[in-house]
C-alpha positions as CSV (number, residue, x, y, z in Angstrom):
1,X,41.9,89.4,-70.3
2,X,44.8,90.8,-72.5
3,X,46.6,92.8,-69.7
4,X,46.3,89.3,-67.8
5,X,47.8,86.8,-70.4
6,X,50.5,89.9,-70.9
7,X,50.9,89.6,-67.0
8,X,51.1,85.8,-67.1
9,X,53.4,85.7,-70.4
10,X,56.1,87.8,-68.1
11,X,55.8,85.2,-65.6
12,X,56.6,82.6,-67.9
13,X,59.4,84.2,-69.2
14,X,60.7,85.0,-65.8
15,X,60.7,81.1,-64.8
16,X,57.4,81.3,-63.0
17,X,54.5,78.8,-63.1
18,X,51.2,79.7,-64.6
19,X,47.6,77.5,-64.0
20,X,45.7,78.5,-67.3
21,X,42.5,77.2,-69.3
22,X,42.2,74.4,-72.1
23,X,39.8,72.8,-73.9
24,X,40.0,69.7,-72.1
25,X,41.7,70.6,-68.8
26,X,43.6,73.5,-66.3
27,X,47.3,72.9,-67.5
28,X,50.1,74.1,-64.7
29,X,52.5,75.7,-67.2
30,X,56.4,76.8,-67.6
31,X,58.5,77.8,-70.7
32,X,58.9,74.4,-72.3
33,X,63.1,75.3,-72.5
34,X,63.6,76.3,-69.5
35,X,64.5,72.8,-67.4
36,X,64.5,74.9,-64.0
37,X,61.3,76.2,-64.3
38,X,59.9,72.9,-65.8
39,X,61.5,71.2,-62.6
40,X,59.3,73.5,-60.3
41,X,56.2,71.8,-62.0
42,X,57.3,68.3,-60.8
43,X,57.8,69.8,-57.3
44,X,54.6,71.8,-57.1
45,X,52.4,69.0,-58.0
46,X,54.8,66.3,-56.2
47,X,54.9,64.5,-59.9
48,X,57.5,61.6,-60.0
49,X,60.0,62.7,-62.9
50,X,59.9,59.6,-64.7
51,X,56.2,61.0,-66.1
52,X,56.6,62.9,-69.2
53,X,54.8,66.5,-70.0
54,X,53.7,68.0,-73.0
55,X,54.4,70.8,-75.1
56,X,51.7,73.3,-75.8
57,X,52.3,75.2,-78.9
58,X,50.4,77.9,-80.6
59,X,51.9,77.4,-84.4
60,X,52.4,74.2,-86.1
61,X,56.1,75.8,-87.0
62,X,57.2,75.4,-83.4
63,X,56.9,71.3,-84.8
64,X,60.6,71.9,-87.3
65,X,62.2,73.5,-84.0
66,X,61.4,70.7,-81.5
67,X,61.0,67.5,-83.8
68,X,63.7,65.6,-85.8
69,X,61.1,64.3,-87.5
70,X,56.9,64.7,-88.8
71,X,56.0,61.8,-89.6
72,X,53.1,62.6,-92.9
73,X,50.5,60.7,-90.9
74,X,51.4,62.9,-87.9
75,X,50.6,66.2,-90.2
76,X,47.5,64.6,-91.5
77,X,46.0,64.4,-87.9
78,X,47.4,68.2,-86.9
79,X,45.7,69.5,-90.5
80,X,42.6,67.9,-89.3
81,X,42.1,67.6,-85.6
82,X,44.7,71.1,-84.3
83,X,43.9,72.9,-82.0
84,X,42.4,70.1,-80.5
85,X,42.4,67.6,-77.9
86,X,44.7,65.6,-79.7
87,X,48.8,64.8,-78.4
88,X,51.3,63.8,-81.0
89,X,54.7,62.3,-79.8
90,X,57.6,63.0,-82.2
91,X,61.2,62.3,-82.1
92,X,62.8,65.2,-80.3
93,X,65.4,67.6,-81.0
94,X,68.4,68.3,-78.6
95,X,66.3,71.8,-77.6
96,X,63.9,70.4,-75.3
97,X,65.8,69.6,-72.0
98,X,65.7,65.9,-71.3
99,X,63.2,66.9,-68.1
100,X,60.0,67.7,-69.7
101,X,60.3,64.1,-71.9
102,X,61.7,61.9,-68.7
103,X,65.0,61.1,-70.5
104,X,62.8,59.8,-73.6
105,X,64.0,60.5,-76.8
106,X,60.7,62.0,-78.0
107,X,58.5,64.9,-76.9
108,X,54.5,65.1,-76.9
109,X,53.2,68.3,-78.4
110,X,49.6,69.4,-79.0
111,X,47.9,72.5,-79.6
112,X,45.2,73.8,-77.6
113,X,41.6,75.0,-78.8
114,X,41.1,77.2,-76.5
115,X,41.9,81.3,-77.5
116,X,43.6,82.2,-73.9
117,X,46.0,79.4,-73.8
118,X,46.7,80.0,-77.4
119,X,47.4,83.9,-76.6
120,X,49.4,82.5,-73.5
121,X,51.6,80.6,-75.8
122,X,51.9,83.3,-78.5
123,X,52.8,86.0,-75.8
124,X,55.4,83.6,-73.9
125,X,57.6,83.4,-77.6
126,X,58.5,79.6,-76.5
127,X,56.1,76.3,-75.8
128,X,54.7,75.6,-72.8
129,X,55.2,72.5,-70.6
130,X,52.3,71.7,-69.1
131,X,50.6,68.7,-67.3
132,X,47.2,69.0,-65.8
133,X,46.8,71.9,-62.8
134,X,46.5,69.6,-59.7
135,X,48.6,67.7,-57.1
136,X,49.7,64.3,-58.6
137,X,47.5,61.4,-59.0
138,X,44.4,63.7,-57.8
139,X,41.2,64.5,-59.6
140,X,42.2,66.5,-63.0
141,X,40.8,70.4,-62.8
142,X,38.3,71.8,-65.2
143,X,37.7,75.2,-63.4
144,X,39.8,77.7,-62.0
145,X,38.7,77.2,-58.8
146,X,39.8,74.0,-58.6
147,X,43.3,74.4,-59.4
148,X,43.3,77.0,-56.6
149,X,42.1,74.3,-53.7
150,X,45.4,72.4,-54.4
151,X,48.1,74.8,-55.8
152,X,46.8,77.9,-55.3
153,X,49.5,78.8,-52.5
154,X,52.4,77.7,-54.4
155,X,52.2,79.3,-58.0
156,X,52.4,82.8,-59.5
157,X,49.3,83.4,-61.1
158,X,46.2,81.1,-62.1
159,X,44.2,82.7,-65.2
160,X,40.2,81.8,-64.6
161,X,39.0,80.9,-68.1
162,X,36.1,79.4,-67.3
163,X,34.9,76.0,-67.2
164,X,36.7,73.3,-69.9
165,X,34.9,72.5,-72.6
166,X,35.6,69.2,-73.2
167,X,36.6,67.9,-69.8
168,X,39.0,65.1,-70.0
169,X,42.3,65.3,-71.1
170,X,43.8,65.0,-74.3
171,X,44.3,61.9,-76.8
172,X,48.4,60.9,-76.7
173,X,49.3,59.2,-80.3
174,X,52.7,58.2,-80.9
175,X,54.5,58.5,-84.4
176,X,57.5,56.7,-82.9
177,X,57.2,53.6,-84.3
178,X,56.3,52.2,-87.7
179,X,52.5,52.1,-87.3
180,X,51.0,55.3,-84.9
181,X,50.0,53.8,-81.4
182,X,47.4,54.9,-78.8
183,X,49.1,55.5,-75.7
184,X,46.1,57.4,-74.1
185,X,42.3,57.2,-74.7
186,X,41.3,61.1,-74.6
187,X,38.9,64.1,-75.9
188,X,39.3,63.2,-79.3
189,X,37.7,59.4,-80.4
190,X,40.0,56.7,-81.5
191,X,37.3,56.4,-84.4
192,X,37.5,59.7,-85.8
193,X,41.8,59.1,-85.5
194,X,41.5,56.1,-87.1
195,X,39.5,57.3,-90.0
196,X,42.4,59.4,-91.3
197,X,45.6,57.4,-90.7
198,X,43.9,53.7,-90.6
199,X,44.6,51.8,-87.5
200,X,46.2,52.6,-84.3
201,X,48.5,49.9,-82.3
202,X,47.0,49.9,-78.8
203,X,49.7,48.3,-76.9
204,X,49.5,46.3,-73.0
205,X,48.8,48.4,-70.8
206,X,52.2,47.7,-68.5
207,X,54.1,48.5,-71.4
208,X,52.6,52.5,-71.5
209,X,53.5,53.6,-67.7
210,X,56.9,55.2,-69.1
211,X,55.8,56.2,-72.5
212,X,52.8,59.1,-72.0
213,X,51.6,61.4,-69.7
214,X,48.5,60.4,-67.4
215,X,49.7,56.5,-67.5
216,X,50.2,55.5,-63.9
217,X,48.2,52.6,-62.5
218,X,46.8,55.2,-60.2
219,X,45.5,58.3,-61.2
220,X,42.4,60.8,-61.1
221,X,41.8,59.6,-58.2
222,X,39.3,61.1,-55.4
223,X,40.2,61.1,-51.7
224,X,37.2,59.1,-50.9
225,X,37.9,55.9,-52.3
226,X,36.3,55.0,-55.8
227,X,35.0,51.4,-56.8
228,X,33.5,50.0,-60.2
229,X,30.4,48.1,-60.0
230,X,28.1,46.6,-62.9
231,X,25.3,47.4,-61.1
232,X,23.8,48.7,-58.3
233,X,23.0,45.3,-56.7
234,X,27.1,45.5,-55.7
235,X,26.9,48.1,-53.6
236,X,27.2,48.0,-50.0
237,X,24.6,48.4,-47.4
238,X,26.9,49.4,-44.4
239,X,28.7,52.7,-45.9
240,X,27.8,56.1,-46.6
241,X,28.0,55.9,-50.1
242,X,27.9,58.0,-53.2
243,X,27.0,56.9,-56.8
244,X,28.4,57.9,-60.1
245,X,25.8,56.9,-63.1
246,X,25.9,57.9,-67.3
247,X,22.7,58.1,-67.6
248,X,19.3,59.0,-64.7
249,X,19.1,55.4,-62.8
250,X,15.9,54.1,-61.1
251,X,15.5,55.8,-57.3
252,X,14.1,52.6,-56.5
253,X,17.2,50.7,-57.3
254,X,19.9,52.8,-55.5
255,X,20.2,51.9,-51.7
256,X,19.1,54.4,-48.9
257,X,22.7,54.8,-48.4
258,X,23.5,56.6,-50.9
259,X,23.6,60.1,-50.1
260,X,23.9,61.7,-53.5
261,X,23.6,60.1,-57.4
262,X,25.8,62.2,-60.3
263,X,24.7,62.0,-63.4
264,X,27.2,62.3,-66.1
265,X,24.4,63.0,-69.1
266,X,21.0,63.3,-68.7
267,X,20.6,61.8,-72.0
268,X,23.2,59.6,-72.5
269,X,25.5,61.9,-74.6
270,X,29.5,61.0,-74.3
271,X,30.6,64.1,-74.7
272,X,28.7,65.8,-72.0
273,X,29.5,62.7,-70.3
274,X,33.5,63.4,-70.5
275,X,33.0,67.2,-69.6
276,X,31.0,66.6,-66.5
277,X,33.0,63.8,-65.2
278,X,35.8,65.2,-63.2
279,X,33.5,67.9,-61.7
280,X,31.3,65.2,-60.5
281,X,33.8,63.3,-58.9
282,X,34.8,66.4,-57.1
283,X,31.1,66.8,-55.6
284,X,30.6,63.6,-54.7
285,X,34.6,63.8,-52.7
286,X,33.5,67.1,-50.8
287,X,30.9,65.0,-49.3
288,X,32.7,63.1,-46.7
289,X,31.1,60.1,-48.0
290,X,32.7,56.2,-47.1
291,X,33.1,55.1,-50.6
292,X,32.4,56.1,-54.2
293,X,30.7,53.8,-56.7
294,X,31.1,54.1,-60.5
295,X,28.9,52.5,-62.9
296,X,29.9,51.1,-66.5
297,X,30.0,53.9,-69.3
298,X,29.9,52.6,-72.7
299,X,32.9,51.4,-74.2
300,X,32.5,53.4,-77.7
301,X,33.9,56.7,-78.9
302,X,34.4,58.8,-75.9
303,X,33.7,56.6,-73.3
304,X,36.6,54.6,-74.0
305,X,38.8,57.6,-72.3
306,X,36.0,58.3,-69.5
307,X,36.6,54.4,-68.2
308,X,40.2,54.3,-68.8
309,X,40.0,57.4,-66.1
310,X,37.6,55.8,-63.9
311,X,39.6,52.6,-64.2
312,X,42.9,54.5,-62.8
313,X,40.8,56.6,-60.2
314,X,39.8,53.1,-58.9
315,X,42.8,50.9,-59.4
316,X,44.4,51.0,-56.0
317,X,41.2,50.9,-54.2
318,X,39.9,47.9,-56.2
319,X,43.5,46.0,-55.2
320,X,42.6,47.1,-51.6
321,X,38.9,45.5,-51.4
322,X,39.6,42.1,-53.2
323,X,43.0,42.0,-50.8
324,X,40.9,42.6,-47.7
């Protein structure tokens, strides 16, 4: 695995794109300073410039060379929670090309737990700009595999590291404003956040499109359309269906029409929840199934970021049906 992040470090250094492993998902990378390469990234995943990427760094020293300012709540989350699944936006320095942020005058920045990325950084001598290893608005990757079915053909190198640990991507906190802000739900619980600092603003929803990574109405999504239901009295009789549950569901409650159940935890654990959940969504797509139907996760601690994805993964779709 050395020789290979060595390999992949070159790449990087040569304006190349990399696909490697995280914690929480396959990031499609390029040298965080170099706007060229960075631009490649937008055009490979056919990601509208106006959504920003983040930073991954490898040393919390890379913070004085990219940020004008550390806010001290911002250190006491990185002293706690880094590496992690945890984003910090900062105020950035003139350094980071105005590409990576979408013309914003801050930058997000985390640090990864996971050893390869971590080497990836180290080797590459310069952060890496990296949004999730898929084509825009698609299901986010959390196996190598994955990121080959959609970009396999058009980057240099994808390092296999595995499945992702924690499955979802990161939590985005903003230390742009007076009091810290939520601008995305994540792999790290707003509770164990707001434990250290106190409490986080969590602002409108329509106001966080343009501020943080992963914020578009639409997003995650599968090809086969994805609906929420409360229950599985809402789904429909007519369609070849698949069903997305938390916890094992009644056989005697689901329709005959639905072909195949996911279960996100067999016993009701968020966590595993959160790491099973894109992979899921993938199964039940390669199906060739009519429709996808998602019911409710619990609201607390993890599940807070598992329905904020399900939520986008649906959006459009929902619009559609109460249109029609």
């Amino acid at each position: 695995m050395t020789d290979e992040i060595i390999r992949a470090a070159k790449i990087l250094k040569q304006g190349g794109l990399v696909a490697f492993p995280t914690e929480t998902v396959y990031g499609l990378g390029a040298c965080g300073f170099d706007k060229n390469a960075v631009a490649r990234i937008f055009e490979v995943k056919k990601r509208p410039h106006f959504d920003p990427l983040i930073l991954h760094i490898d040393d919390t020293k890379w913070l004085e060379k990219i940020a004008s300012h550390v806010p001290s709540k911002a250190r006491e989350l990185t002293e706690t929670f880094w590496p992690g699944p945890l984003t910090i936006v900062l105020p950035k320095l003139p350094v980071v090309p105005d590409i990576v942020t979408a013309g914003l005058p801050s930058t997000a920045v985390r640090m990864p737990a996971n050893d390869i990325a971590l080497g990836l950084i180290k080797k590459a001598c310069c952060p890496i700009a990296a949004p999730s290893a898929n084509t825009f608005g698609r299901i986010s990757p959390t196996r190598a595999v994955h990121v080959k079915e959609q970009l396999g053909k058009n980057i240099e190198t994808i390092i296999d590291g595995g499945p992702c640990s924690v499955g979802i991507e990161s939590t985005i906190v903003s230390f742009t404003t007076n009091t810290p802000m939520l601008l995305r739900p994540g792999g790290l619980e707003k509770e164990e956040i707001e434990k250290i600092i106190g409490p986080l603003i969590v602002p409108q929803k329509e106001k966080l499109s343009s501020l943080s990574p992963g914020r578009c109405e639409q997003h995650y999504s599968p090809v086969t359309p994805l609906l929420l239901c409360t229950s599985t009295e809402e789904i429909s009789k007519e369609q070849k269906s698949g069903l997305l549950s938390f916890t094992p569901i009644d056989r005697e409650k689901v329709p005959s029409n639905v072909v195949s159940t996911e279960i996100l935890s067999s016993k009701g654990d968020l966590r595993e929840a959160a790491c099973n959940l894109f992979a899921a969504m993938r199964r039940l797509d390669s199906l060739g199934l009519d429709i996808i139907y998602a019911l409710p996760i619990p609201s607390t601690g993890l599940g807070m970021a598992i329905n904020d994805r399900l939520s986008r993964a649906s959006a459009k779709r929902a619009a559609q049906k109460l249109n029609a």
